[in-house]
C-alpha positions as CSV (number, residue, x, y, z in Angstrom):
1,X,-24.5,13.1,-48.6
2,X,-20.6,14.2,-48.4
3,X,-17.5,12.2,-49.0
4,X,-13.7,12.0,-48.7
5,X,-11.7,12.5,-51.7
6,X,-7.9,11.6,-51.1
7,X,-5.7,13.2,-53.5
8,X,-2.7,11.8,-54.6
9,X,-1.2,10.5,-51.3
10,X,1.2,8.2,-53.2
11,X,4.6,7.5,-53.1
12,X,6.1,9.7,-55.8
13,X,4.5,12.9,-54.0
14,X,4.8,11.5,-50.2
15,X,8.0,9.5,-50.0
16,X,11.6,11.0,-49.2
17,X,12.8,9.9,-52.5
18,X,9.5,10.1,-54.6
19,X,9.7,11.6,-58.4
20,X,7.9,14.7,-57.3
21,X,8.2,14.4,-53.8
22,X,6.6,17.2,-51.4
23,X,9.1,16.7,-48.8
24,X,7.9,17.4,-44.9
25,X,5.0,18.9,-45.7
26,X,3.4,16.0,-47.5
27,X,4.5,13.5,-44.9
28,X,3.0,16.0,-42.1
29,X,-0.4,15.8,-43.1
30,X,-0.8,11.7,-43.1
31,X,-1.9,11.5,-39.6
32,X,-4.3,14.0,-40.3
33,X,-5.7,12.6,-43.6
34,X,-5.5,9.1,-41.5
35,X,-8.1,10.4,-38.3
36,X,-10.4,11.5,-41.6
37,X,-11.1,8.5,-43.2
38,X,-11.7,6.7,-39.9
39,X,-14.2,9.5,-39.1
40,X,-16.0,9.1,-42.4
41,X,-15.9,4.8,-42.4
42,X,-17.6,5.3,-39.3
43,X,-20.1,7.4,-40.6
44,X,-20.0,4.9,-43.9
45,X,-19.9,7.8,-46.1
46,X,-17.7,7.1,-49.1
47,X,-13.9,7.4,-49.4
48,X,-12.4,8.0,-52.7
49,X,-8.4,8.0,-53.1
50,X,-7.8,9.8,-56.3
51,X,-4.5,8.2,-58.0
52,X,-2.3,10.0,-60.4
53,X,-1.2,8.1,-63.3
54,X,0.3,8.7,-65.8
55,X,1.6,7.0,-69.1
56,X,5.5,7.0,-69.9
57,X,5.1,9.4,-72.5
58,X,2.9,11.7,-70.8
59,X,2.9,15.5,-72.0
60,X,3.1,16.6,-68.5
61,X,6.6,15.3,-68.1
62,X,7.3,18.3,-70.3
63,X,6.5,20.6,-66.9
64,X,7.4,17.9,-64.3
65,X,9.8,15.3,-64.0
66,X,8.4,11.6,-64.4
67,X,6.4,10.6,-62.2
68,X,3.3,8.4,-61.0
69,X,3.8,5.8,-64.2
70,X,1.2,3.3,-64.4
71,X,2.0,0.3,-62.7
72,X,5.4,1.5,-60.7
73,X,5.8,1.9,-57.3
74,X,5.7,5.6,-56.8
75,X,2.0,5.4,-58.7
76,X,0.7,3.1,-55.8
77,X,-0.8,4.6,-52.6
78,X,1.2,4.9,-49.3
79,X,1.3,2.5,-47.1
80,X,0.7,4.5,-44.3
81,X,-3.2,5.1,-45.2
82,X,-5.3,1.8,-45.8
83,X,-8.1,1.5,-48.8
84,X,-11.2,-1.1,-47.6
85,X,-12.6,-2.9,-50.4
86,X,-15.4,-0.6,-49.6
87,X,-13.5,2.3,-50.7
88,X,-13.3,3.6,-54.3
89,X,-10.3,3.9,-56.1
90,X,-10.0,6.8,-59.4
91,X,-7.3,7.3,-61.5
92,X,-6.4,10.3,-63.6
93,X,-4.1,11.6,-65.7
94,X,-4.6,15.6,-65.6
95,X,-4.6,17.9,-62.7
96,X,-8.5,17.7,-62.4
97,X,-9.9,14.4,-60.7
98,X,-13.2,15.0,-62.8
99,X,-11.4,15.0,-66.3
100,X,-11.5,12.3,-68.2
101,X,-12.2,10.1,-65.0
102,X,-16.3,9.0,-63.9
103,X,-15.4,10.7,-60.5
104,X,-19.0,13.0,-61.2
105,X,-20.6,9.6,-61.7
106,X,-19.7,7.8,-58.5
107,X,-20.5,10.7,-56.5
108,X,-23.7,11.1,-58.6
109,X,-24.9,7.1,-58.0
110,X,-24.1,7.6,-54.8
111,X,-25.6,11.1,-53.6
112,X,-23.4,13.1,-52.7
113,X,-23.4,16.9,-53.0
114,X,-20.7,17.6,-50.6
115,X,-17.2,17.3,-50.6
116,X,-14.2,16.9,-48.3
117,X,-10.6,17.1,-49.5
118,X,-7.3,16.2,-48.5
119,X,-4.1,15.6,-50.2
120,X,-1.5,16.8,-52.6
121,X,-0.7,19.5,-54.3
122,X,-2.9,21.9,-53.0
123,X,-1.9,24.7,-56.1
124,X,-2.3,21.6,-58.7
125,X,-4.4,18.8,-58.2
126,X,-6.3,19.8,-55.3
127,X,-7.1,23.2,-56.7
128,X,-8.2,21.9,-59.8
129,X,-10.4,19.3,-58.5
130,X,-12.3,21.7,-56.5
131,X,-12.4,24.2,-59.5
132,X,-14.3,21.9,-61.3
133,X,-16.5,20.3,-58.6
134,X,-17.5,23.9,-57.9
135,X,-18.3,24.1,-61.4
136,X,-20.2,21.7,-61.4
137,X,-22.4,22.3,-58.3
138,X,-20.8,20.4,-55.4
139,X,-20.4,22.2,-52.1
140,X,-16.4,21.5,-51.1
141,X,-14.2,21.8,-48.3
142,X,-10.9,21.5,-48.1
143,X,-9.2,20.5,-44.8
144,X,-6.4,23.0,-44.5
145,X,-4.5,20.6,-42.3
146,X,-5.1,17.8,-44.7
147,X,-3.6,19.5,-47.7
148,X,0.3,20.3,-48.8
149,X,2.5,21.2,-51.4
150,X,6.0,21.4,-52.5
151,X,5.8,25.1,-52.7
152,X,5.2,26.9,-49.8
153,X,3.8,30.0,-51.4
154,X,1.5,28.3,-54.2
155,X,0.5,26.6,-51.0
156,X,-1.3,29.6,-49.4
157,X,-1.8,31.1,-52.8
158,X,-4.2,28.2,-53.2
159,X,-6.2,27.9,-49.9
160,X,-6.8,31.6,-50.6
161,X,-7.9,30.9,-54.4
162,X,-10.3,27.9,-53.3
163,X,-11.8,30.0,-50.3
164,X,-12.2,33.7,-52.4
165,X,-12.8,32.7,-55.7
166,X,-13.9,29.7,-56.1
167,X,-16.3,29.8,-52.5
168,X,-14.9,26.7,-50.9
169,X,-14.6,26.1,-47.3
170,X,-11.6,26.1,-45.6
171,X,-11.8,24.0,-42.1
């Protein structure tokens, strides 16, 4: 079975004046990422949003500014995309949606074998994820008109990792 993982579409990476914003780019892909999950509710395969967040102190905010802090608005998902109560909601607070998180779990109760990405950063949190579900033995795709970053270059640097080394496929 396959499912949906949303990355990060929350305000702090989407929004204008989010922490870590990704600017156009990120905004660009939420009709895209939108026309997705309606495709896979209607095949009732699972959707899983993937939420950074992150504690006040987090060690991260030594490479990037604050951002996604547990309970504040630019941690919450935007409100252009809506989660069903039949939709899953995982939180994390590394780069990786499997670290630390029961992401393998989920997908493992329920399964799935293949997966379907969209969201943000495609050089960070998207890359990651699918590093380790490739690792781990899950087939992945990654939507190239689903994904974005705030750097250009690290952008296509990434769709070219995920596709050459780490054998995902780009759609």
């Amino acid at each position: 079975m396959k499912a949906l993982l949303v990355i990060d579409m929350l305000k702090d990476f989407i929004d204008e004046n989010g922490a870590l914003t990704t600017g156009e780019p990120g905004r660009e892909i939420i009709d895209f990422i939108k026309k997705r999950i309606d495709e896979f509710r209607k095949q009732n395969y699972p959707i899983i949003f993937i939420c950074d967040n992150h504690e006040i102190n987090d060690k991260e905010f030594e490479m990037f500014p604050p951002h996604c802090i547990k309970n504040t608005e630019g941690s919450k998902i935007i409100d252009d995309l809506e989660v069903k109560d039949t939709d899953k909601i995982i939180t994390k607070r590394r780069y990786s949606a499997f670290y630390g998180t029961d992401l393998d779990l989920t997908l493992r109760e329920n399964n799935v074998d293949e997966l379907y990405l969209v969201g943000v950063c495609t050089n960070i949190c998207v890359l990651y994820t699918a590093a380790d579900a490739r690792n781990i033995s899950y087939r992945v795709n990654i939507y190239k008109d689903g994904v974005a970053s705030f750097d250009e270059g690290a952008h296509i640097f990434a769709l070219k990792e995920l596709e050459r080394t780490l054998g995902c496929k780009i759609i």
